[in-house]
Backbone as CSV, one residue per row, in Angstrom:
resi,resn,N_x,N_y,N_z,CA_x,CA_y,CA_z,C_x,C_y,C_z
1,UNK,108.727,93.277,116.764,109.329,92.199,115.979,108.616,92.083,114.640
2,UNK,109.169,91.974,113.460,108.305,91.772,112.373,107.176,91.063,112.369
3,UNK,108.216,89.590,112.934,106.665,88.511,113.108,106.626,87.491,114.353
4,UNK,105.073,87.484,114.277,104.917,86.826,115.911,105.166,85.381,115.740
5,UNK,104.930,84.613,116.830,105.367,83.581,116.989,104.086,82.399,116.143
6,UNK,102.698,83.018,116.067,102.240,82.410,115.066,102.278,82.644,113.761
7,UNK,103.370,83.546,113.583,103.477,83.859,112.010,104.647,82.764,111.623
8,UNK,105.401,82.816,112.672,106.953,81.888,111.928,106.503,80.671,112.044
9,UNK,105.536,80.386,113.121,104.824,78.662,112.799,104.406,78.142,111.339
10,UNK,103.408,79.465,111.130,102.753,79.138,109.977,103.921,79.416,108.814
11,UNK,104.420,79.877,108.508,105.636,80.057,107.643,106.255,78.338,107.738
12,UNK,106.546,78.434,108.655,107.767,76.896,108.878,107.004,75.619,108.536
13,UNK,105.694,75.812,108.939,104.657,74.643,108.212,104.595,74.838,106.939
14,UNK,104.054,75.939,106.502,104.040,76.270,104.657,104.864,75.709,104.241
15,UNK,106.486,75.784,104.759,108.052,75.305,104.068,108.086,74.084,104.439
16,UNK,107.861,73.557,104.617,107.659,71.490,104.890,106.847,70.959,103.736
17,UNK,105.685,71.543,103.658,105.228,71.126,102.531,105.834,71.083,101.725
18,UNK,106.051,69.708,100.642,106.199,69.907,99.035,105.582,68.890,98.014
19,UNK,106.243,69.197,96.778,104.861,69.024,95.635,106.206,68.269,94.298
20,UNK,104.991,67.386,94.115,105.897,67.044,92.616,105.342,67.428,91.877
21,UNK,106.991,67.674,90.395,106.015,68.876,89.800,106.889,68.719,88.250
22,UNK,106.666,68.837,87.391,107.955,68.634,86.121,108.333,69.906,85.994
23,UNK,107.724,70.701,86.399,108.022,72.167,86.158,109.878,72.763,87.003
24,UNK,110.591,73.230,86.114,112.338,73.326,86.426,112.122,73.887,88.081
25,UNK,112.623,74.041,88.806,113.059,74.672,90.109,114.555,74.721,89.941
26,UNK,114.870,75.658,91.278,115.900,76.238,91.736,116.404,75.700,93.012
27,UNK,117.297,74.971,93.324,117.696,74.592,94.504,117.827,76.063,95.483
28,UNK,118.744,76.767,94.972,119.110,77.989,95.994,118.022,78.597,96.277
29,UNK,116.781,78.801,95.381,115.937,79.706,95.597,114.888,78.848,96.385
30,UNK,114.468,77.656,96.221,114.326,76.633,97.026,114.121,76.472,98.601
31,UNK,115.630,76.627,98.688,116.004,76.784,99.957,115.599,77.933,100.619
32,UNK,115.030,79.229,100.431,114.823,80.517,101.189,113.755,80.814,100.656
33,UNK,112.799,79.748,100.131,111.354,79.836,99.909,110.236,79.961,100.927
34,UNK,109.205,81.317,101.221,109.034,81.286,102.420,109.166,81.664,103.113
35,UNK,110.758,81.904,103.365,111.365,82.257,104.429,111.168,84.146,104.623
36,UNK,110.832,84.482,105.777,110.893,85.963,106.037,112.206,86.738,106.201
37,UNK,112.920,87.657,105.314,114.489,88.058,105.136,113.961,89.308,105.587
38,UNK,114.246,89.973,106.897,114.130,90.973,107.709,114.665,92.540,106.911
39,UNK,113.928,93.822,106.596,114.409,94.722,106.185,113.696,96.078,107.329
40,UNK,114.774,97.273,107.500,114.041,98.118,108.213,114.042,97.602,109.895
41,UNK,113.227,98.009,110.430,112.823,97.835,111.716,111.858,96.664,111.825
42,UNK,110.627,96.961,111.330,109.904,95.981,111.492,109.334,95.063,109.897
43,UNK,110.043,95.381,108.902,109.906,95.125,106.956,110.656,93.464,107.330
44,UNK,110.089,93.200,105.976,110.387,91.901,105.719,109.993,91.773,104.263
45,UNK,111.032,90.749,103.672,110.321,90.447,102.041,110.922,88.968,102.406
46,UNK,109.980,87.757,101.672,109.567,86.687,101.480,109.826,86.467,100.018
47,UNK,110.298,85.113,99.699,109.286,84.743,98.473,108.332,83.730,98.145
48,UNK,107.367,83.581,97.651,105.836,82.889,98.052,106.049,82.128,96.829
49,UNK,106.554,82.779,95.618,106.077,81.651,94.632,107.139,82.014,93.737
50,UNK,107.299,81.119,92.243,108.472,81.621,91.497,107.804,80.615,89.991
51,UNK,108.270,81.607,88.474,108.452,80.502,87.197,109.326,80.761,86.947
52,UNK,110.142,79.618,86.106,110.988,79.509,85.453,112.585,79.630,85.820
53,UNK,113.322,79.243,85.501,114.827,79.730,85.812,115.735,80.394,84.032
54,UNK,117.240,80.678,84.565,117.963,80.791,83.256,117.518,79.798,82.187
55,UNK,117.495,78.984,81.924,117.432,77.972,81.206,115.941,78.038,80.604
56,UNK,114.799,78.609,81.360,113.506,79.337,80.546,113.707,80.119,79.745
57,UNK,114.963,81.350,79.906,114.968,82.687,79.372,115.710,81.817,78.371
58,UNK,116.510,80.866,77.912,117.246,80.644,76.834,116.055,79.859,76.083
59,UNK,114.947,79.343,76.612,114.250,78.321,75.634,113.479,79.311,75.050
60,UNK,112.785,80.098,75.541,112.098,81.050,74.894,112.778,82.001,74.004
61,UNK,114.164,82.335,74.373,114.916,82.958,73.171,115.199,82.156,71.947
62,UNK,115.250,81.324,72.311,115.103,79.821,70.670,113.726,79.813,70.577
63,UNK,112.819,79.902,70.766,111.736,79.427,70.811,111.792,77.317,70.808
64,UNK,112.479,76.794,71.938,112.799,75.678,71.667,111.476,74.899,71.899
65,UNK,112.136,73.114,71.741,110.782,72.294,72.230,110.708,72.070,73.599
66,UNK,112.189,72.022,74.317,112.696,71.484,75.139,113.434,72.236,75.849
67,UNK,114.406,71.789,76.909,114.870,72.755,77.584,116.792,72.705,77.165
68,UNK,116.546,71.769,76.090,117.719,71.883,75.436,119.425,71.243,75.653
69,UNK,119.998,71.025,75.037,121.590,70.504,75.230,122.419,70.899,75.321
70,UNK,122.554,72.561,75.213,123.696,73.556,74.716,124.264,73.092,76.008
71,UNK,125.550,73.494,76.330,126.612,74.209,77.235,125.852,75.302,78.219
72,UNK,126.973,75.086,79.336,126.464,76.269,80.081,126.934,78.034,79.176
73,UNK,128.360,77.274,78.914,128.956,78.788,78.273,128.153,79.200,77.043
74,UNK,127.211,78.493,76.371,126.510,79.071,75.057,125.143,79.634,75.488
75,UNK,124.535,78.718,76.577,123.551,79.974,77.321,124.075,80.864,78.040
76,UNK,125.222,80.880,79.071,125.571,82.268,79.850,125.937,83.005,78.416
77,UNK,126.627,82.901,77.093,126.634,83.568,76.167,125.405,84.747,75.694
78,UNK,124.501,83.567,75.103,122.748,84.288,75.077,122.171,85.150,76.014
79,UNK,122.416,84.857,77.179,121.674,85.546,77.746,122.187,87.150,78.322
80,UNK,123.792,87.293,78.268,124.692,88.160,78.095,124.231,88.901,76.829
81,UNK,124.243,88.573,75.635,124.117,89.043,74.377,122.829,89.572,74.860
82,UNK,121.398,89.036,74.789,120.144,89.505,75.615,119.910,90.994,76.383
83,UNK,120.649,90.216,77.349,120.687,91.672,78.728,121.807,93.289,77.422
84,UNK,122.567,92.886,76.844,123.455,93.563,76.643,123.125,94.514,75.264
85,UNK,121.860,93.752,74.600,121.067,94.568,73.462,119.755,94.671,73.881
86,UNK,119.422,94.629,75.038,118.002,94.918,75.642,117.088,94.377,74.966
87,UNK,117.168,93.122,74.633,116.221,91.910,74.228,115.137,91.181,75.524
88,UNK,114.411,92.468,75.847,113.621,92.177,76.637,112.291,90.804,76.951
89,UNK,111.995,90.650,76.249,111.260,89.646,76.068,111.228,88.401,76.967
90,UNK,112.219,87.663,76.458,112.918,86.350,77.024,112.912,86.395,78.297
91,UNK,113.019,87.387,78.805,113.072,87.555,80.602,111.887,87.806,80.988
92,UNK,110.902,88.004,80.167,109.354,88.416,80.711,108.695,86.610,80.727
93,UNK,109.308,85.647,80.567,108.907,84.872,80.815,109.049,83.790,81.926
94,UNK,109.865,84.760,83.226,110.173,84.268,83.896,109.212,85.035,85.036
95,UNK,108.610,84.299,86.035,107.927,85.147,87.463,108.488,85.452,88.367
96,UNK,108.164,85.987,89.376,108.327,85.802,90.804,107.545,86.056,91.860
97,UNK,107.181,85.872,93.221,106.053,86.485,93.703,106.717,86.855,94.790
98,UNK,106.381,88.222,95.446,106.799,88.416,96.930,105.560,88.627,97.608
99,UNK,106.013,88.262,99.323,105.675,88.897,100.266,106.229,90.113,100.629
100,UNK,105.830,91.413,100.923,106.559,92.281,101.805,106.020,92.923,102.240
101,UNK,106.597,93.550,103.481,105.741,94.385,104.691,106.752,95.325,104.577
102,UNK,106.050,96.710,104.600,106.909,98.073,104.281,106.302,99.119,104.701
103,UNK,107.140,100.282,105.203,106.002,101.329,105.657,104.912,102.228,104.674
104,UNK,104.298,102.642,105.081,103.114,102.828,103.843,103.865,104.313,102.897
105,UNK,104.971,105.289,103.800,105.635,106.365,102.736,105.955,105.252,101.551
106,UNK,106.998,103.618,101.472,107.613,103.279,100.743,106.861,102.956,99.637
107,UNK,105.721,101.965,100.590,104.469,101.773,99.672,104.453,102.755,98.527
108,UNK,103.813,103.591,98.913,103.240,104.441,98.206,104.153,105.196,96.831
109,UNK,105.119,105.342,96.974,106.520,105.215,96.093,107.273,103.863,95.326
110,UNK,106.859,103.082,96.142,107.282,101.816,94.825,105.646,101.246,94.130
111,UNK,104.546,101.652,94.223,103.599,101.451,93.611,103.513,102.485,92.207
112,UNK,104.519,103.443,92.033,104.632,103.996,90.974,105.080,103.354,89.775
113,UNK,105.886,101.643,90.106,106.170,100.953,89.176,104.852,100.250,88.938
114,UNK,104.535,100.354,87.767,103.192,99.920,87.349,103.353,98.766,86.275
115,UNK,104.474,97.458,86.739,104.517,96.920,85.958,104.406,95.332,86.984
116,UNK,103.822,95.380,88.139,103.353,94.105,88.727,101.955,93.935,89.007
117,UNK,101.897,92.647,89.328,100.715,92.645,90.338,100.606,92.830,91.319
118,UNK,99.469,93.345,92.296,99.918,94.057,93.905,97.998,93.656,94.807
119,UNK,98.096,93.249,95.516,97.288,92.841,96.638,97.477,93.128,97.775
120,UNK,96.871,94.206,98.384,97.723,95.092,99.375,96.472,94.554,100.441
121,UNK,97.308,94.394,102.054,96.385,94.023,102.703,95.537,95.143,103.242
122,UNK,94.151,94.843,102.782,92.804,96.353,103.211,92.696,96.452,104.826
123,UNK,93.481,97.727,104.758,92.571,98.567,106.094,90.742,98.703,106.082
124,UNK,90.454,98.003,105.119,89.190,98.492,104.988,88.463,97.161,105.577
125,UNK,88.781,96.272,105.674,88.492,94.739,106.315,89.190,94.495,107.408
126,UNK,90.318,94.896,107.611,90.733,94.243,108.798,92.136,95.621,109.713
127,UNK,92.462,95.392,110.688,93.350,96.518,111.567,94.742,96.639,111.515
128,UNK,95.143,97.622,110.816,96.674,97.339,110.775,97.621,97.560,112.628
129,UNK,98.429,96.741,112.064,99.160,96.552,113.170,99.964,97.943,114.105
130,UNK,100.045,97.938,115.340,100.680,98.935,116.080,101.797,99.496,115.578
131,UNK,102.615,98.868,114.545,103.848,99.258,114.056,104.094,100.237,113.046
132,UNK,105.324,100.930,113.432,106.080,101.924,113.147,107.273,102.113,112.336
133,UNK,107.495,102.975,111.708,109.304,102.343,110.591,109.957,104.033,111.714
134,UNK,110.444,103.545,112.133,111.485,104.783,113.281,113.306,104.714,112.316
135,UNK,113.660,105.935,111.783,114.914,105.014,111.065,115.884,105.674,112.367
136,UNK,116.882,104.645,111.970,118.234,104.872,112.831,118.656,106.089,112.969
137,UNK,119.823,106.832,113.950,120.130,108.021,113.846,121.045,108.099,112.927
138,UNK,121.980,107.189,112.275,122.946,107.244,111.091,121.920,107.573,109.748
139,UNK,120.575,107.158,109.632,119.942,107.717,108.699,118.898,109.096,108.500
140,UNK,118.934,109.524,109.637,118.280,110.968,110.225,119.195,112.311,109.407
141,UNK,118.598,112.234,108.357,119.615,113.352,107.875,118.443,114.608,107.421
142,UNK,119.406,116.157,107.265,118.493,116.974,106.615,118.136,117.051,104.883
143,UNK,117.510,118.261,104.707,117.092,118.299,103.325,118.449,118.702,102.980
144,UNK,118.721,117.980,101.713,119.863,118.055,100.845,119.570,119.803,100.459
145,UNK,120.478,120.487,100.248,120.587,121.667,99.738,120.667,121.668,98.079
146,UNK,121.407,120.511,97.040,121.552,120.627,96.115,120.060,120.046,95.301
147,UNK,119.846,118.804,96.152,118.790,117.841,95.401,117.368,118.029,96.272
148,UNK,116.162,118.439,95.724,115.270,118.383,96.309,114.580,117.256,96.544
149,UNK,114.734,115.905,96.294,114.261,114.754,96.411,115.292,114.258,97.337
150,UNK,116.640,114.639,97.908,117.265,113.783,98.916,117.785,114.394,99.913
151,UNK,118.647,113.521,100.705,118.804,114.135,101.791,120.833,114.425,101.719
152,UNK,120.670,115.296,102.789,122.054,115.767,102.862,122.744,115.599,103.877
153,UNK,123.376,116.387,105.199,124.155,115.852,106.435,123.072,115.500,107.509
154,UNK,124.015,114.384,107.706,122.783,113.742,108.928,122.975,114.416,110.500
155,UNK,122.084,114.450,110.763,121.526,115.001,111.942,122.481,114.928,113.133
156,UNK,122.705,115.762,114.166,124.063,115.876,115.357,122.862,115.064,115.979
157,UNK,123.468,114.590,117.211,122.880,113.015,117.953,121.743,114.183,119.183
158,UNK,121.769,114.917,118.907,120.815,115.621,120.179,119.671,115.899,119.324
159,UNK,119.769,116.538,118.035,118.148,117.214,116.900,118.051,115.452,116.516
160,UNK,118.483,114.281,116.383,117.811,113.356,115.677,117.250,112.670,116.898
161,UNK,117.626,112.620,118.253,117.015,112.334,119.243,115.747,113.193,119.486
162,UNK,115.433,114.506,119.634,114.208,115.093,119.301,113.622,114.850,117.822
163,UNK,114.059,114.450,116.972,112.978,114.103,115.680,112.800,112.872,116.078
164,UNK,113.521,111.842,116.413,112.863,110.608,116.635,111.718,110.664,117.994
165,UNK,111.800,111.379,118.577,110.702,111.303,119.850,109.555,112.222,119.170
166,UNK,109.662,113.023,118.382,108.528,113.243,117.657,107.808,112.115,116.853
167,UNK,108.622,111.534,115.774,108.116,111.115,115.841,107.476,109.708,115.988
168,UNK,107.675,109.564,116.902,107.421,108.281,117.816,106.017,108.756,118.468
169,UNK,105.913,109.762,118.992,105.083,110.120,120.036,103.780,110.557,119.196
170,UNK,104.097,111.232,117.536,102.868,111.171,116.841,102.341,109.755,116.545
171,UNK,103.362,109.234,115.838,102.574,107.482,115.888,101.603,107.307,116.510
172,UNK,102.460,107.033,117.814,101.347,106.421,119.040,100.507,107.325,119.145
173,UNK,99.998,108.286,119.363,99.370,109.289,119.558,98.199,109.037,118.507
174,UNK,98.433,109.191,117.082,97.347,108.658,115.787,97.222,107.278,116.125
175,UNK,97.971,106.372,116.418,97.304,104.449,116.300,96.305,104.484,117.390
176,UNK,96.929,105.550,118.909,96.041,105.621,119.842,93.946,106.207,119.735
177,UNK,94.465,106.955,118.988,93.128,107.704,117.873,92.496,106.643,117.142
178,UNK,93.118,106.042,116.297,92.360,104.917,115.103,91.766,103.816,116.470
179,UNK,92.595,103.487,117.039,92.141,102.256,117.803,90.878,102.764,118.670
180,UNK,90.750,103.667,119.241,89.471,104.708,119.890,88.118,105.319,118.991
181,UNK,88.671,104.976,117.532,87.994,105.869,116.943,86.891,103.998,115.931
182,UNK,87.852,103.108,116.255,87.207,101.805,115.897,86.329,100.750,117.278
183,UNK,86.855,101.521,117.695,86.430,101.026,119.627,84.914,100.968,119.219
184,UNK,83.769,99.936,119.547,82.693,99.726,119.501,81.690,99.741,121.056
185,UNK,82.302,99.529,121.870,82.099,99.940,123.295,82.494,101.168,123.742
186,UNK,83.249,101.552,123.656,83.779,103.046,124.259,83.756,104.270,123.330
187,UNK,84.049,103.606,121.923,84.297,105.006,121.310,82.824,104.929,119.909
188,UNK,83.287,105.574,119.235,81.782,105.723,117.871,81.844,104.559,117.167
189,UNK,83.157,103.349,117.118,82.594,102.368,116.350,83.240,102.919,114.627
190,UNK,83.537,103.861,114.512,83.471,104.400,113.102,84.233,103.328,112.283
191,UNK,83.554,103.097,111.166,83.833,102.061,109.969,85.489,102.042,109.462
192,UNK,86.016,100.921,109.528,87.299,100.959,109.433,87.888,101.743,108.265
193,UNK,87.188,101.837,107.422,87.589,102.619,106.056,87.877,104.312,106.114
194,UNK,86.975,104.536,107.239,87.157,105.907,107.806,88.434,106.345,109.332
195,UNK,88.704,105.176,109.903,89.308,105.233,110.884,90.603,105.432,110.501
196,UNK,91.306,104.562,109.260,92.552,104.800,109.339,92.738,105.848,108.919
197,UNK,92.254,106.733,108.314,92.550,107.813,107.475,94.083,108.751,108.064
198,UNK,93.579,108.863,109.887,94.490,109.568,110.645,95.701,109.321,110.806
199,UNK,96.150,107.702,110.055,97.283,106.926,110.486,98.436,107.605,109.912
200,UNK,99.746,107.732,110.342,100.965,108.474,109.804,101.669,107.425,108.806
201,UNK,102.148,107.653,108.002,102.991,107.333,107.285,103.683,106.165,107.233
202,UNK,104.550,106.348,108.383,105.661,104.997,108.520,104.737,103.966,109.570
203,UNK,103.436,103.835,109.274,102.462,102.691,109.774,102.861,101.565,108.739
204,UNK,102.961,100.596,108.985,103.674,98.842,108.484,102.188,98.646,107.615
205,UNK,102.744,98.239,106.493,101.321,97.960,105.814,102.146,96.642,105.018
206,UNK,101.377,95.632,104.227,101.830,94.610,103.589,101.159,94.056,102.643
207,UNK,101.546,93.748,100.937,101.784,92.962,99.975,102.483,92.146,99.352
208,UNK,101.174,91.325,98.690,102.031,90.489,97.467,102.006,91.188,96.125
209,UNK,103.657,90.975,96.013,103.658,92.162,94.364,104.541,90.717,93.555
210,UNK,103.658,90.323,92.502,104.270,89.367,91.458,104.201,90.009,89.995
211,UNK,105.849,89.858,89.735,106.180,90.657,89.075,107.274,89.532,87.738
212,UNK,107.411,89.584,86.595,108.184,89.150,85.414,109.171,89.595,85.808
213,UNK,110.690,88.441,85.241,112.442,88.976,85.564,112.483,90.315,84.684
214,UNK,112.110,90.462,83.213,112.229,92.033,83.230,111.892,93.056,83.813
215,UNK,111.201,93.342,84.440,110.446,94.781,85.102,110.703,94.299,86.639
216,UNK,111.346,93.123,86.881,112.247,93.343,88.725,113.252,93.765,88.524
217,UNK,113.800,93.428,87.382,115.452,93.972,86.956,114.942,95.329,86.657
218,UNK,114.187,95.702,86.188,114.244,97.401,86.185,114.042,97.966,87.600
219,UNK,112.719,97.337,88.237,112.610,98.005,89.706,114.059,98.007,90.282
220,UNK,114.513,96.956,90.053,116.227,96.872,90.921,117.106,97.841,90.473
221,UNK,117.249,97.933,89.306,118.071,99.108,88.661,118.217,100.147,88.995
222,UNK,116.862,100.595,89.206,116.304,102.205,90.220,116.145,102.274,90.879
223,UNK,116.267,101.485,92.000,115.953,101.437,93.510,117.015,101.030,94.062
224,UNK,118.273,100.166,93.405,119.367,99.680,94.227,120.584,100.938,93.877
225,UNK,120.118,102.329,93.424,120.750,103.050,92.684,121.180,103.851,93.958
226,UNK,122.828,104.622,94.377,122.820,105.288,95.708,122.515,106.196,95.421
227,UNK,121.565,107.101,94.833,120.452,108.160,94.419,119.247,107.786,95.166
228,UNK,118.857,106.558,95.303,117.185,106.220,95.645,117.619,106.307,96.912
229,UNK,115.725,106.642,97.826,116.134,106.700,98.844,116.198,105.721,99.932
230,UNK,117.235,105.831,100.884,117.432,104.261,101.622,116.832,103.475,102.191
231,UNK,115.307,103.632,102.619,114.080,102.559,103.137,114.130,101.707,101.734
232,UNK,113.957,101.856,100.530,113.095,101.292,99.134,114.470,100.545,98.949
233,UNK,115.860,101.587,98.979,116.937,100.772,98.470,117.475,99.576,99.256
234,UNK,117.269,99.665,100.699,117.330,98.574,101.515,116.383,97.232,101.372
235,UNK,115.142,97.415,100.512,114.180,96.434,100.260,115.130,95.430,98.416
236,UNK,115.343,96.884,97.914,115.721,96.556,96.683,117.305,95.199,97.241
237,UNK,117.920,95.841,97.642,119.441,94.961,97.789,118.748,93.363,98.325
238,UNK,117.988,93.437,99.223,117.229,92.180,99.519,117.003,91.444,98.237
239,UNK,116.124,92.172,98.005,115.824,91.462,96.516,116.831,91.201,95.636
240,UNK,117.797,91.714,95.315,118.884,91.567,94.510,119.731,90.229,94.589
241,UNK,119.334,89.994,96.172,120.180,88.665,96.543,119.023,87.488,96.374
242,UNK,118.057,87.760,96.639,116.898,86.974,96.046,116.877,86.500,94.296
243,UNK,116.863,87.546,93.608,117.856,87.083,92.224,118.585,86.483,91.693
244,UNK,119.550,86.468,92.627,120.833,86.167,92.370,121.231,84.797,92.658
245,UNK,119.787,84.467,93.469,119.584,82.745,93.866,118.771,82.133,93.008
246,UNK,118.030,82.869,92.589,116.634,82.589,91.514,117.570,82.170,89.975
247,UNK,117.658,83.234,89.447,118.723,83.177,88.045,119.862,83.506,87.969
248,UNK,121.385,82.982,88.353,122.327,83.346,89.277,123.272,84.286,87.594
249,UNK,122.624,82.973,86.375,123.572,84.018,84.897,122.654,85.121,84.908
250,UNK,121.429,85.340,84.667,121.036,86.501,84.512,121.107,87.483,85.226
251,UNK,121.162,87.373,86.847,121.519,88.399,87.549,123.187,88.822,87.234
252,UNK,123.746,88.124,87.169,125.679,88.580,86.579,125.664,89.457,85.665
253,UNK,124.538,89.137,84.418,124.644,89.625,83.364,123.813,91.307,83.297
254,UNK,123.057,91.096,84.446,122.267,92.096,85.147,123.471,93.314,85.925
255,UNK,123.905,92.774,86.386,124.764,93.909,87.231,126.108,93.875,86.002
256,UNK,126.163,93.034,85.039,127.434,93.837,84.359,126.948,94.558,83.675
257,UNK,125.558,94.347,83.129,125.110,95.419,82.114,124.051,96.647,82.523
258,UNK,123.603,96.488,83.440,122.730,97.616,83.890,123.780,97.798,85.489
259,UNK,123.491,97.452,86.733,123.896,97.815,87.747,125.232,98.871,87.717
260,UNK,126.479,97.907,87.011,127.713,98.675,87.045,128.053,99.216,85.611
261,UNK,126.852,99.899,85.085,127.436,100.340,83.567,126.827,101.528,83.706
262,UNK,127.660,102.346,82.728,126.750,103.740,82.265,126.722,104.364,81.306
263,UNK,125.633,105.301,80.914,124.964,105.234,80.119,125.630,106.502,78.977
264,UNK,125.918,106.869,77.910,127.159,108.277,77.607,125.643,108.685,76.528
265,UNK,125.447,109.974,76.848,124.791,110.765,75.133,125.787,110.204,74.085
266,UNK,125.352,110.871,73.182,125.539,110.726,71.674,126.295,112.073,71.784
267,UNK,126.319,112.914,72.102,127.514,114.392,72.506,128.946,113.625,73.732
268,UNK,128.054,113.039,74.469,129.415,112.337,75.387,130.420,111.895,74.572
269,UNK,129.733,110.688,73.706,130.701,109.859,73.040,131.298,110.502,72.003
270,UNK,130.626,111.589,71.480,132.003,112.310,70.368,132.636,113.045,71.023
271,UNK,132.577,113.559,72.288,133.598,114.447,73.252,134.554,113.257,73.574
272,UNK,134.427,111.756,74.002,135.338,111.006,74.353,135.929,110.906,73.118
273,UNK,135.823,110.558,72.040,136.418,110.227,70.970,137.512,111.331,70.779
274,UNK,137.370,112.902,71.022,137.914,113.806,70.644,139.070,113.385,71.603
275,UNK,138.568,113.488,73.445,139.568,113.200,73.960,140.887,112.376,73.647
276,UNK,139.740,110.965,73.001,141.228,109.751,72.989,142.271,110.425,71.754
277,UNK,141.592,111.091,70.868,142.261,111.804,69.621,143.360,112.716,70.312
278,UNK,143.163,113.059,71.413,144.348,114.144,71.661,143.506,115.535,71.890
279,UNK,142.554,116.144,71.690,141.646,117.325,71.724,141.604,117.786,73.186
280,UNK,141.487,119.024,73.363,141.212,119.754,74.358,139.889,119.840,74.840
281,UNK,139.035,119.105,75.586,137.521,119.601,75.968,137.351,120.013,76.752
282,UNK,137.029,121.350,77.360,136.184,122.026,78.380,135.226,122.026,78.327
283,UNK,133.984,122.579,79.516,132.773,122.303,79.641,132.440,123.634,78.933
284,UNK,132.872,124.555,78.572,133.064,125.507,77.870,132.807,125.208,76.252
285,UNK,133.444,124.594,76.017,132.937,123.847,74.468,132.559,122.538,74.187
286,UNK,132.391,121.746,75.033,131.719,120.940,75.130,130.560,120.586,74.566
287,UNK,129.483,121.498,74.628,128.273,121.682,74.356,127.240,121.408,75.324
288,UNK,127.758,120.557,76.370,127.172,119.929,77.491,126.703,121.063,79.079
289,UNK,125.352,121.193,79.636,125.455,122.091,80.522,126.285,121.368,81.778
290,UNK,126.519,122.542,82.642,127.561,122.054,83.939,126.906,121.184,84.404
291,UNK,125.836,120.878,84.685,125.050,119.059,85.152,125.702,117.849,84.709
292,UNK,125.733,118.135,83.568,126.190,117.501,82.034,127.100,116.905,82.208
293,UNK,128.024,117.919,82.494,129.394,117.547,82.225,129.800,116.973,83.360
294,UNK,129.588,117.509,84.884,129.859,117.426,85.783,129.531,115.411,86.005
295,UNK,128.333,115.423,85.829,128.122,113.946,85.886,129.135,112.902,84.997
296,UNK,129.881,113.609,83.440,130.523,113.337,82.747,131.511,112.943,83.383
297,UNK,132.529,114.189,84.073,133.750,114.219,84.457,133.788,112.668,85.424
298,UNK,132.503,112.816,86.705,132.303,111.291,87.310,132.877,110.520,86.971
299,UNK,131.973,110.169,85.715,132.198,109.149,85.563,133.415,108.296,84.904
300,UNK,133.843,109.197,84.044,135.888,109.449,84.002,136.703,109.275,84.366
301,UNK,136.431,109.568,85.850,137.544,110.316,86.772,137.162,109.723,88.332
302,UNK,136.069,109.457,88.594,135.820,108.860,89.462,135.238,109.685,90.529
């Protein structure tokens, strides 16, 4: 289970507490403050803390005194205009903080965004937990043949039943090792910093990563993308709905302008232009290689 029964205590006590405060809040986001939103097998993302809402990102784009009189439609305006000329700024003045528990492959791949803060809980002080990220057999697939970073047809139900008992049986097999190898009566005692070393991969590890609305909207961008791969993108969509409660115009303005848009070269757009003109383009004169184009035609044509 993600979490034990003294974890959701202490959670459900944390969420009773509250605070007066002049500082803006979010009713929606409010409401699922705290709260553990289940990802994976045994993953979870939380949110622990939060600044600012829409109405921050518009005061700081005025540089106002206040939080202002406009209309809703003249800030959902701004902040559209914003997202839509990559007026980054204004959104860096908004926070957020998570909890999340993830297997340590994901870890180790979303720590390549180097634009939060991260407090990862140390194997070096204390024992990570028995748990495992085992994925489903609908996600048991092989190495993609075209893309070397993904995967391709998923696995017939007899080879993903032998990969999952592999590896299941290494897990236990290494946690069985670390836990023997930290054993102070029976086994050497060896210093926790040295014990985990043996641990596999999809071992459950957990942080707080607090991060500014610009650089979550980028992590989201690339991770909620059906290119990324599906442990990180399953954390990302979580989050997306976490957003979407937090700053409900900026996330809209988020998925009209980054999520569901795309992106054309400076060769794309004079090949479209030729098109709407009436012109003949092949990938042949194009100028574009078959990658190129091929991604082109996509996006066209569907």
């Amino acid at each position: 289970m993600p979490l034990t029964d003294a974890q959701r205590t202490e959670i459900e006590e944390h969420g009773q507490t509250t605070a007066t405060t002049k500082r803006p809040t979010v009713s929606a986001l409010e409401d699922i403050l705290f709260k553990a939103h289940p990802v994976l097998d045994h993953g979870f993302v939380r949110v622990i803390d939060y600044m600012g809402d829409d109405a921050a990102i518009v005061q700081a784009a005025r540089v106002s005194y206040g939080r202002g009189t406009r209309k809703v439609s003249e800030d959902t305006g701004l902040i559209r205009y914003l997202m839509r000329h990559r007026h980054s700024t204004p959104f860096e003045m908004c926070e957020i903080k998570f909890h999340i528990k993830l297997p340590i492959f994901i870890a180790r791949q979303w720590i390549r965004h180097r634009t939060a803060n991260v407090n990862e809980y140390s194997a070096r002080y204390s024992i990570l937990d028995r748990e495992f990220y085992l994925p489903s057999p609908e996600h048991m697939a092989a190495q993609s043949a075209s893309n070397r970073q993904g995967r391709g047809d998923v696995l017939d139900a007899e080879t993903a039943a032998k990969v999952m008992d592999l590896l299941r049986e290494d897990a236990i097999r290494c946690y069985d090792t670390y836990e023997n190898l930290l054993d102070t009566d029976n086994g050497p005692g060896l210093a926790r910093e040295l014990a985990r070393m043996n641990l596999t991969l999809n071992t459950y590890t957990q942080w707080y990563w607090k991060v500014d609305l610009h650089n979550l909207m980028h992590f989201l961008s690339l991770r909620i993308d059906p290119h990324a791969q599906y442990e990180i993108r399953a954390y990302a969509e979580v989050m997306l709905s976490m957003l979407e409660a937090w700053v409900p115009i900026a996330a809209s303005a988020f998925k009209e302008y980054r999520v569901g848009a795309v992106t054309f070269s400076a060769t794309m757009v004079a090949l479209l232009r030729k098109m709407l003109a009436g012109e003949t383009v092949t990938q042949e004169n194009s100028g574009l290689s078959r990658r190129e184009w091929d991604e082109f035609q996509k996006v066209l044509h569907g």
